[in-house]
Backbone and ligand atoms as CSV (ligand in chain L), in Angstrom:
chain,resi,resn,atom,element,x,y,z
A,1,UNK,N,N,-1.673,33.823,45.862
A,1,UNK,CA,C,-1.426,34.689,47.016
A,1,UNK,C,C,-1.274,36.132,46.566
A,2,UNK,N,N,-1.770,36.892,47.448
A,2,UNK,CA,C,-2.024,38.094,46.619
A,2,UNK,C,C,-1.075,39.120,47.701
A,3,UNK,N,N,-0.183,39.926,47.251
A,3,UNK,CA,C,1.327,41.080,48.008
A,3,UNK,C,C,0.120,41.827,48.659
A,4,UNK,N,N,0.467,42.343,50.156
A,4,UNK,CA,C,0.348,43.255,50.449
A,4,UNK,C,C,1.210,44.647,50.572
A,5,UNK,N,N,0.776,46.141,50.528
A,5,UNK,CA,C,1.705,47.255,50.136
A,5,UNK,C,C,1.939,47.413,51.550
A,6,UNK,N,N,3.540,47.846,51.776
A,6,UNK,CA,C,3.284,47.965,53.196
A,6,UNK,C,C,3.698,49.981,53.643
A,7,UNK,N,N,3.326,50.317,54.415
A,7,UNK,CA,C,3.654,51.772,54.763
A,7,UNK,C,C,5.034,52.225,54.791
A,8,UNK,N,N,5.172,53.380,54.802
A,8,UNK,CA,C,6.430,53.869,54.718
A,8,UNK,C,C,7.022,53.697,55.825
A,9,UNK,N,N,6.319,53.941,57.207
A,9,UNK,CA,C,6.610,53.589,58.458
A,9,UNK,C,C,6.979,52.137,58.803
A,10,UNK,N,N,6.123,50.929,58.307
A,10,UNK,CA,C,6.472,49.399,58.308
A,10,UNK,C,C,7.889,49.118,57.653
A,11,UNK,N,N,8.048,49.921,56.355
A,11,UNK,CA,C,9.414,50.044,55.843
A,11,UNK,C,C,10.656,50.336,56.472
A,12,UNK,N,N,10.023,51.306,57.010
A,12,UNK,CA,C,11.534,51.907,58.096
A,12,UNK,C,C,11.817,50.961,59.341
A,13,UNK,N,N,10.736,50.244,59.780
A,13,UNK,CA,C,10.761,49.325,61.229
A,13,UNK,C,C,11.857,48.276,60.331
A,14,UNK,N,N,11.209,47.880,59.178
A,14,UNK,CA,C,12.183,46.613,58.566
A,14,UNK,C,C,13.115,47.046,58.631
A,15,UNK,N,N,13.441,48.374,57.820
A,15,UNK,CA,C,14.823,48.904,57.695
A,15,UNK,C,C,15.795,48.902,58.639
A,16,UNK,N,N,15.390,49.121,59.504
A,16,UNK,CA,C,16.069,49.390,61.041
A,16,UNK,C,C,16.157,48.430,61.217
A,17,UNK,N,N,15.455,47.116,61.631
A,17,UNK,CA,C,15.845,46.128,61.968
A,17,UNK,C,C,16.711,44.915,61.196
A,18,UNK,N,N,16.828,45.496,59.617
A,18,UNK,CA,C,17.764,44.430,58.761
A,18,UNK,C,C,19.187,45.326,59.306
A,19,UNK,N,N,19.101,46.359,59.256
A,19,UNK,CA,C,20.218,47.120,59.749
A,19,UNK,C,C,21.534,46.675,60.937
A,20,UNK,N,N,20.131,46.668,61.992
A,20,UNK,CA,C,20.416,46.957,63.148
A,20,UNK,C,C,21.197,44.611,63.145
A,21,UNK,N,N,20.997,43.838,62.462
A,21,UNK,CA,C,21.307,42.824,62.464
A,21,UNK,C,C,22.865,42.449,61.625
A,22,UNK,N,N,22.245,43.515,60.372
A,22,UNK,CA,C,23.251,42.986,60.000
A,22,UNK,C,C,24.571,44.174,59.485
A,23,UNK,N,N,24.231,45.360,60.018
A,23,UNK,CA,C,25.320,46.115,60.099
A,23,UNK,C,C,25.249,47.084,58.464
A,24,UNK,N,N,26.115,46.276,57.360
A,24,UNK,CA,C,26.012,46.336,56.113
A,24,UNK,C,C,25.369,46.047,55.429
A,25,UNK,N,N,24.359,45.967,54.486
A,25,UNK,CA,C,23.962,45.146,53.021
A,25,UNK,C,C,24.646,45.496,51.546
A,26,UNK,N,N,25.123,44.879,51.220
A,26,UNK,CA,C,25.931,45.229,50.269
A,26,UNK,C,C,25.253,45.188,48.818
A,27,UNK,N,N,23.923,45.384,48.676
A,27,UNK,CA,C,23.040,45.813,47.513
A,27,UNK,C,C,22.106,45.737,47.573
A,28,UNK,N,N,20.955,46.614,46.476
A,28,UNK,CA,C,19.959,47.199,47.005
A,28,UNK,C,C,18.692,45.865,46.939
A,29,UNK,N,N,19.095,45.011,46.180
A,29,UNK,CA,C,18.566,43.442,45.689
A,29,UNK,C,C,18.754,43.134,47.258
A,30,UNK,N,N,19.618,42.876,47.729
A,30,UNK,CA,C,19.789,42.384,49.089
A,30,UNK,C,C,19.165,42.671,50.317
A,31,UNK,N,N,19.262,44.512,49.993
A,31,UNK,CA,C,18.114,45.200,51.159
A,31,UNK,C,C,16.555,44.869,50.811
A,32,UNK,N,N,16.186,44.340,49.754
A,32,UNK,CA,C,15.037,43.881,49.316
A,32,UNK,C,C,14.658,42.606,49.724
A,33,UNK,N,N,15.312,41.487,49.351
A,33,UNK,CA,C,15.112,40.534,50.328
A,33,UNK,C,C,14.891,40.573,51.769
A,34,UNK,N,N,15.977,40.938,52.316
A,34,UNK,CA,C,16.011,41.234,53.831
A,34,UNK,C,C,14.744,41.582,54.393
A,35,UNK,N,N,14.896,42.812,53.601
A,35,UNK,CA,C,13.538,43.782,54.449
A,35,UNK,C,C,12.039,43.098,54.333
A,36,UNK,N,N,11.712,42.527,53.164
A,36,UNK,CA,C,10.750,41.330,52.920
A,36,UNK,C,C,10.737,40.446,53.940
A,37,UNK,N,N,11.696,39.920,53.892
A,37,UNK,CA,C,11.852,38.819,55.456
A,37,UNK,C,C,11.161,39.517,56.086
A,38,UNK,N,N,11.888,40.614,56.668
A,38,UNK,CA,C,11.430,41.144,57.618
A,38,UNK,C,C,10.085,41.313,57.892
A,39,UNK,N,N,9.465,42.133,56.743
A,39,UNK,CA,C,7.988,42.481,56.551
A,39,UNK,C,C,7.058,41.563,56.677
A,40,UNK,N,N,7.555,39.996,56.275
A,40,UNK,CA,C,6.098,39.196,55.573
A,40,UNK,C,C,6.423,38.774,57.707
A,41,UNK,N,N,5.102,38.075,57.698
A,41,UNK,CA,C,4.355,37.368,58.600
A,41,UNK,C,C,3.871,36.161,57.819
A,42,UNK,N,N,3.109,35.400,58.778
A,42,UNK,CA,C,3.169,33.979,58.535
A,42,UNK,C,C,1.338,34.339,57.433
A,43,UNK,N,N,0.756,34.926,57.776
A,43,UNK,CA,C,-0.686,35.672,57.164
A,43,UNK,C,C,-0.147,36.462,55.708
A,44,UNK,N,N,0.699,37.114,56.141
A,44,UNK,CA,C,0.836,38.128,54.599
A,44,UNK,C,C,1.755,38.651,54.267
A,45,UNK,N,N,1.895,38.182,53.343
A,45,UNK,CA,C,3.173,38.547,52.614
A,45,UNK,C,C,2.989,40.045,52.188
A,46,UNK,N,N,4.726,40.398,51.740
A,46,UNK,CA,C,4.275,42.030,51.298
A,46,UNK,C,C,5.512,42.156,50.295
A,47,UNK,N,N,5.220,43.497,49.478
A,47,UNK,CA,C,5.968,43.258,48.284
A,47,UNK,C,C,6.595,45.140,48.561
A,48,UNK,N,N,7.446,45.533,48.057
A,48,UNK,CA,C,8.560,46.566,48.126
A,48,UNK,C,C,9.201,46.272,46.874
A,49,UNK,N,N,8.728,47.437,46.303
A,49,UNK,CA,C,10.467,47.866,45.118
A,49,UNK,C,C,12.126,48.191,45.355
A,50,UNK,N,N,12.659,48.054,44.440
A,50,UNK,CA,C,14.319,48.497,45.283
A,50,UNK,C,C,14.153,49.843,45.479
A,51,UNK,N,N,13.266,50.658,44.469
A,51,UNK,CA,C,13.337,52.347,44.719
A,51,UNK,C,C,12.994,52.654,45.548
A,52,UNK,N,N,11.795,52.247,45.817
A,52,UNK,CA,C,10.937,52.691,46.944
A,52,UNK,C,C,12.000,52.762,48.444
A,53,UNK,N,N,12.584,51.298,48.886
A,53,UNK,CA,C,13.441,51.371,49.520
A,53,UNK,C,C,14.328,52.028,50.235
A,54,UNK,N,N,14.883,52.749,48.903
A,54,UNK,CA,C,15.995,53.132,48.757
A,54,UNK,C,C,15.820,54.710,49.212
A,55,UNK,N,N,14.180,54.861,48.422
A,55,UNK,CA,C,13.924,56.445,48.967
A,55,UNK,C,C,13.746,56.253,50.199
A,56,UNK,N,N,13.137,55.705,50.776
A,56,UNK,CA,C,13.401,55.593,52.546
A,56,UNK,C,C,13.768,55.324,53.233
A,57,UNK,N,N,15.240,54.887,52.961
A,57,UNK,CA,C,16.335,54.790,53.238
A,57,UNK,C,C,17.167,55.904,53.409
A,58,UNK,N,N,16.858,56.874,52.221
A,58,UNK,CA,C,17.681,58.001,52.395
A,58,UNK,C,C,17.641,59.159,53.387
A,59,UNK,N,N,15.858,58.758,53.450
A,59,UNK,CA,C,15.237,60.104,53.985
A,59,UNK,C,C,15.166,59.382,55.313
A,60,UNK,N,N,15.595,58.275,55.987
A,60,UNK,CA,C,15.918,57.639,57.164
A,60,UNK,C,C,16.820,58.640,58.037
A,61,UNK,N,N,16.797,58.464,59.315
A,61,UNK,CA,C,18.713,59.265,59.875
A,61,UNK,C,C,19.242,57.950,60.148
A,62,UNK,N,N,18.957,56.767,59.829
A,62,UNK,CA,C,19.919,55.470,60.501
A,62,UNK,C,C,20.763,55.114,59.622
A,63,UNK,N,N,19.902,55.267,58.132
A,63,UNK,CA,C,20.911,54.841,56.810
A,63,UNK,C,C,22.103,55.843,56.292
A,64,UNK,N,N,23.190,55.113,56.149
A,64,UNK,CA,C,24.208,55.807,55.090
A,64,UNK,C,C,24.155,55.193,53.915
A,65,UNK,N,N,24.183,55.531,53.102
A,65,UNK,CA,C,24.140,55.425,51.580
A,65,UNK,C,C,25.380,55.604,50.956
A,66,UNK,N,N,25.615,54.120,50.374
A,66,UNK,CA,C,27.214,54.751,49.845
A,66,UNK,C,C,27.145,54.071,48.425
A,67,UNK,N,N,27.194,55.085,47.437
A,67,UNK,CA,C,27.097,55.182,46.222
A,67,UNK,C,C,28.188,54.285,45.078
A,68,UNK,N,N,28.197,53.685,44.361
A,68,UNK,CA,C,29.388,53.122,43.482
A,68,UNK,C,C,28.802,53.454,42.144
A,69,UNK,N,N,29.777,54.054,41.350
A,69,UNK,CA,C,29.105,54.394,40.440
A,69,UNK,C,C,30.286,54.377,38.648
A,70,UNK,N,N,29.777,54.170,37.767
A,70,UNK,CA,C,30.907,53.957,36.680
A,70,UNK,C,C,30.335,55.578,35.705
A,71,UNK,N,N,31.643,55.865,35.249
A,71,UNK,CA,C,31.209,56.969,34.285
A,71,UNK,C,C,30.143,57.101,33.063
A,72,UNK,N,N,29.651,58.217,32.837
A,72,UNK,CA,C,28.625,57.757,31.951
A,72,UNK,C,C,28.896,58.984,31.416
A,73,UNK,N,N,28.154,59.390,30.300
A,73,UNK,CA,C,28.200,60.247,28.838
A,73,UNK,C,C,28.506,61.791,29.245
A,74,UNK,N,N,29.387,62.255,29.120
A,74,UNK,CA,C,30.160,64.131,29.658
A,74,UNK,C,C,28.915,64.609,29.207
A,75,UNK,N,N,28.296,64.890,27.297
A,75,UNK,CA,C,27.286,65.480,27.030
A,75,UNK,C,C,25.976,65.336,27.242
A,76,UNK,N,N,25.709,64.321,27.901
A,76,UNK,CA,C,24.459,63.977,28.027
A,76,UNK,C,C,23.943,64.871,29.626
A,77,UNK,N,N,23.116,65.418,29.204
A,77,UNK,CA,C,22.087,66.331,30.423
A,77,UNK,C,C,22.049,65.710,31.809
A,78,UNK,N,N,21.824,66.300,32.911
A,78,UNK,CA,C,21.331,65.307,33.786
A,78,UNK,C,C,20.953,66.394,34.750
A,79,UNK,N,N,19.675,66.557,34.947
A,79,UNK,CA,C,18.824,67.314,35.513
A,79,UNK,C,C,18.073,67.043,36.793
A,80,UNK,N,N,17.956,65.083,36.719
A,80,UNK,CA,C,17.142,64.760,37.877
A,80,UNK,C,C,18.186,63.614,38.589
A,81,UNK,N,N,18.330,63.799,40.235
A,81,UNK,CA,C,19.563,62.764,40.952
A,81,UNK,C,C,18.932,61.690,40.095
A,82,UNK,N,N,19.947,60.763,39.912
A,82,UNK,CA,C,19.531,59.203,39.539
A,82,UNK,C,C,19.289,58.065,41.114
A,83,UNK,N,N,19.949,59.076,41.824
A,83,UNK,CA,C,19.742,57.980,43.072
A,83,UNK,C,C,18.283,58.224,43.811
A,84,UNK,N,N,17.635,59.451,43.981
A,84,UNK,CA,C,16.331,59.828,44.578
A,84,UNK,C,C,15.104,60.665,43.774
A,85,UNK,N,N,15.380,60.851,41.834
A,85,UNK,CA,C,14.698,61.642,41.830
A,85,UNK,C,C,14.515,63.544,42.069
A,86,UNK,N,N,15.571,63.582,42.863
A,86,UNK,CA,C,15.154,65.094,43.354
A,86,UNK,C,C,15.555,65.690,41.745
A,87,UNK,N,N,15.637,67.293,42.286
A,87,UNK,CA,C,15.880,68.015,41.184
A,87,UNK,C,C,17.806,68.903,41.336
A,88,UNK,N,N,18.662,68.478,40.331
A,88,UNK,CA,C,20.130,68.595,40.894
A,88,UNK,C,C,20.561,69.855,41.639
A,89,UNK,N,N,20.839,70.433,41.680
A,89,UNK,CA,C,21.636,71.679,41.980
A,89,UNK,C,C,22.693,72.100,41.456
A,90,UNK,N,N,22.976,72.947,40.628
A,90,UNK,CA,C,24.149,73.462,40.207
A,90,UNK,C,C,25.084,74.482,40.224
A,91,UNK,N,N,26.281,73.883,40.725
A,91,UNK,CA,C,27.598,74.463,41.506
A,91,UNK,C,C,28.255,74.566,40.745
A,92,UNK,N,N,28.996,76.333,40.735
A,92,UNK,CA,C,30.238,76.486,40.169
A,92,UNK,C,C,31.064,76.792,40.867
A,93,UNK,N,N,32.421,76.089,40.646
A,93,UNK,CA,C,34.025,76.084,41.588
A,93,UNK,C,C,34.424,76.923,40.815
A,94,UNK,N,N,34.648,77.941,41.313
A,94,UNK,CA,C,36.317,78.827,40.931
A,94,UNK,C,C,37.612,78.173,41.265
A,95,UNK,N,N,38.587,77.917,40.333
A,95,UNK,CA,C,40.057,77.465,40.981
A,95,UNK,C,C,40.438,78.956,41.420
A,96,UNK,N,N,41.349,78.523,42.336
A,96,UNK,CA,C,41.602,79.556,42.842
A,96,UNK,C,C,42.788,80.202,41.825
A,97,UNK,N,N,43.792,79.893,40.853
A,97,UNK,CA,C,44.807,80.310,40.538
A,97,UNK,C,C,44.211,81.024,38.662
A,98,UNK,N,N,43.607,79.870,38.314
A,98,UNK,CA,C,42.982,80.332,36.886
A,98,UNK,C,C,42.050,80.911,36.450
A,99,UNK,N,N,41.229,80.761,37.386
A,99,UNK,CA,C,40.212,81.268,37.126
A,99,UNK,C,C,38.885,80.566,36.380
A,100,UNK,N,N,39.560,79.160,36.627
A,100,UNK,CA,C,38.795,78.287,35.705
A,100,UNK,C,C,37.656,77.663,36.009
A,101,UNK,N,N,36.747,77.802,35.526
A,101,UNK,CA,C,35.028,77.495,36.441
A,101,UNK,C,C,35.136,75.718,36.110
A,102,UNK,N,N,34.433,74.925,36.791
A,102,UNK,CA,C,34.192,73.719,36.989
A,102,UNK,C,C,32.689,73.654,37.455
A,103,UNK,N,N,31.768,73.218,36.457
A,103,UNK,CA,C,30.650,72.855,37.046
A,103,UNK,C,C,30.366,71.367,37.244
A,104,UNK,N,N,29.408,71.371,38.671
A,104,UNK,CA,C,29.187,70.299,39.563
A,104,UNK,C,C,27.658,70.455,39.446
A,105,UNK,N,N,27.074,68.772,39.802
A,105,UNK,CA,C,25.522,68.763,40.070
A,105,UNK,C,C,25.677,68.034,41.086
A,106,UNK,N,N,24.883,69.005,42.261
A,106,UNK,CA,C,24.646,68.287,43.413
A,106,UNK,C,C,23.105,68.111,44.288
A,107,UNK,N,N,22.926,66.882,44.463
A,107,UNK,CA,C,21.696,66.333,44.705
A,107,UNK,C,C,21.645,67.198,46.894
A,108,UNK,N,N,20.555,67.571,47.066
A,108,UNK,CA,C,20.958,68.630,48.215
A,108,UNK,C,C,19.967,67.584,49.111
A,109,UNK,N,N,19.024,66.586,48.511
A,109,UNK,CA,C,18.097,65.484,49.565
A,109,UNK,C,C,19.305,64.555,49.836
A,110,UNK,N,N,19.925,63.713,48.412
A,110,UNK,CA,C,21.260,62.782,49.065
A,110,UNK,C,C,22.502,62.740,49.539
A,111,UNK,N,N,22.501,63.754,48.771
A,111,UNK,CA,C,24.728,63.877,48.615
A,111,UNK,C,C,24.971,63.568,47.757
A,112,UNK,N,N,24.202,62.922,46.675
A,112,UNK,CA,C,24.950,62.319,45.313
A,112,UNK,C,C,25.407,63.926,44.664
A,113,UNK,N,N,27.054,63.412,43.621
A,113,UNK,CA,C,27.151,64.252,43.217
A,113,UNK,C,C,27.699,64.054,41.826
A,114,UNK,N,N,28.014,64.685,40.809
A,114,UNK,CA,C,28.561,64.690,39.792
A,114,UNK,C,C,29.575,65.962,38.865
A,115,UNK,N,N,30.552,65.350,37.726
A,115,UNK,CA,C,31.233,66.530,37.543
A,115,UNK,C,C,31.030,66.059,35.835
A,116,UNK,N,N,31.517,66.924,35.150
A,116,UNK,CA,C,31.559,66.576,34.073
A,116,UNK,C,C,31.474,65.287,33.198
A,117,UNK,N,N,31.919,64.291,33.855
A,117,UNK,CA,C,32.538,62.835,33.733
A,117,UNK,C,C,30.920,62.529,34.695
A,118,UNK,N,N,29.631,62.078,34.246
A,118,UNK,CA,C,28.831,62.071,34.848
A,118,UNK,C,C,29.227,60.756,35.633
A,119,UNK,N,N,28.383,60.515,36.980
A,119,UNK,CA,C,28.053,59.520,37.441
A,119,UNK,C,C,27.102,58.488,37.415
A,120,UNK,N,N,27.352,57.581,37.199
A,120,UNK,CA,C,26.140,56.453,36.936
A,120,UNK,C,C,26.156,55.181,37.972
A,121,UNK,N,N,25.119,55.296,38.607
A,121,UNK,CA,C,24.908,54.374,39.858
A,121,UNK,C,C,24.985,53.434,39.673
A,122,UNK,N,N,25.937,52.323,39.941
A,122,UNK,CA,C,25.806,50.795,39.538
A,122,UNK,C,C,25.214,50.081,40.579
A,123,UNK,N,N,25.668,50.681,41.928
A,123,UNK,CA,C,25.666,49.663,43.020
A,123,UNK,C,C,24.956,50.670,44.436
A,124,UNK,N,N,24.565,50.400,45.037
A,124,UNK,CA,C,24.508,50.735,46.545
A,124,UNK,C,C,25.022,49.823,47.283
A,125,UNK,N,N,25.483,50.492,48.270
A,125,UNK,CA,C,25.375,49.193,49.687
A,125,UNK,C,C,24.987,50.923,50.553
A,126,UNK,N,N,24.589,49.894,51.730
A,126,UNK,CA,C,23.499,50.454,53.137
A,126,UNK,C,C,24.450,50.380,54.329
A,127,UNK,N,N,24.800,51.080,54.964
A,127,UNK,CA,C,25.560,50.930,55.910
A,127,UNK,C,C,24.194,51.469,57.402
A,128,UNK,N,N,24.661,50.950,58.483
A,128,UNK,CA,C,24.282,51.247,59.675
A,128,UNK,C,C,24.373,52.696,60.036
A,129,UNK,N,N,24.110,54.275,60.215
A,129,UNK,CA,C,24.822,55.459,60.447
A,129,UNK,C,C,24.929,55.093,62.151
A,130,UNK,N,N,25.846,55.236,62.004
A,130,UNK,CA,C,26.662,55.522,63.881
A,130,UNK,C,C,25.801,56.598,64.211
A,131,UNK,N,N,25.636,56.745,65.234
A,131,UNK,CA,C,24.486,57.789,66.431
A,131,UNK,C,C,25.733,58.718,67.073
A,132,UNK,N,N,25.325,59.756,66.563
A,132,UNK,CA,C,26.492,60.708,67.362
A,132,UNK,C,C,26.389,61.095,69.043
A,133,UNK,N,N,27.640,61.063,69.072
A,133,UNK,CA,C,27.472,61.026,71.148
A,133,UNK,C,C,27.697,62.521,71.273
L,1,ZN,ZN,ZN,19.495,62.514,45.315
């Protein structure tokens, strides 16, 4: 049996509709299954990466994205988000009393962010975004 690729648009219909069922998914393995369900038909099956997903997920307005993440290496560089790819942004905090700079990398497509004490993505879960009234 041979995967079919499915569109970015077919992605988002799944998306929405694993969503819209089940509220939460509590990992990105999980939103992969699901959304597969969703996708295949009784004719053709279809195949999706977790990244892929995940990028259209972000760039969704239905998905929230909520990040879990364990520390990873202070010296080690980090130039590109780990959650989408983009390119970081870098923020400096003034404290207000010392004068003491604090630099931040912030991803400006996700929200991911990081401080010295880098972040390293272990987990996603997908939440439903509430529709503002
Ligand atoms: Zn990002």
């Amino acid at each position: 049996m041979s995967y079919h690729i499915p569109s970015d648009d077919q992605i988002k219909v799944a998306l929405k509709e694993v969503l819209r069922k089940f509220r939460t998914v509590q990992s990105q393995s999980k939103l992969k299954e699901l959304a597969t369900k969703e996708l295949n038909t009784k004719k053709k099956k279809f195949g999706v990466t977790g990244s892929r997903l995940r990028k259209i997920a972000i760039n969704s307005d239905f998905v929230k994205l909520e990040i879990h993440s364990r520390e990873g290496n202070p010296k080690k560089l980090m130039t590109k988000c780990p959650v989408c790819r983009s390119t970081l942004k870098r923020v400096k905090n003034l404290t207000i009393w010392g004068g003491e700079v604090t630099i931040e990398f912030r991803c400006p497509n996700c929200g991911y962010w990081t401080g010295k004490k880098k972040r390293i993505p272990t987990r996603y879960i997908f939440h439903l975004k509430k529709k503002k009234t």
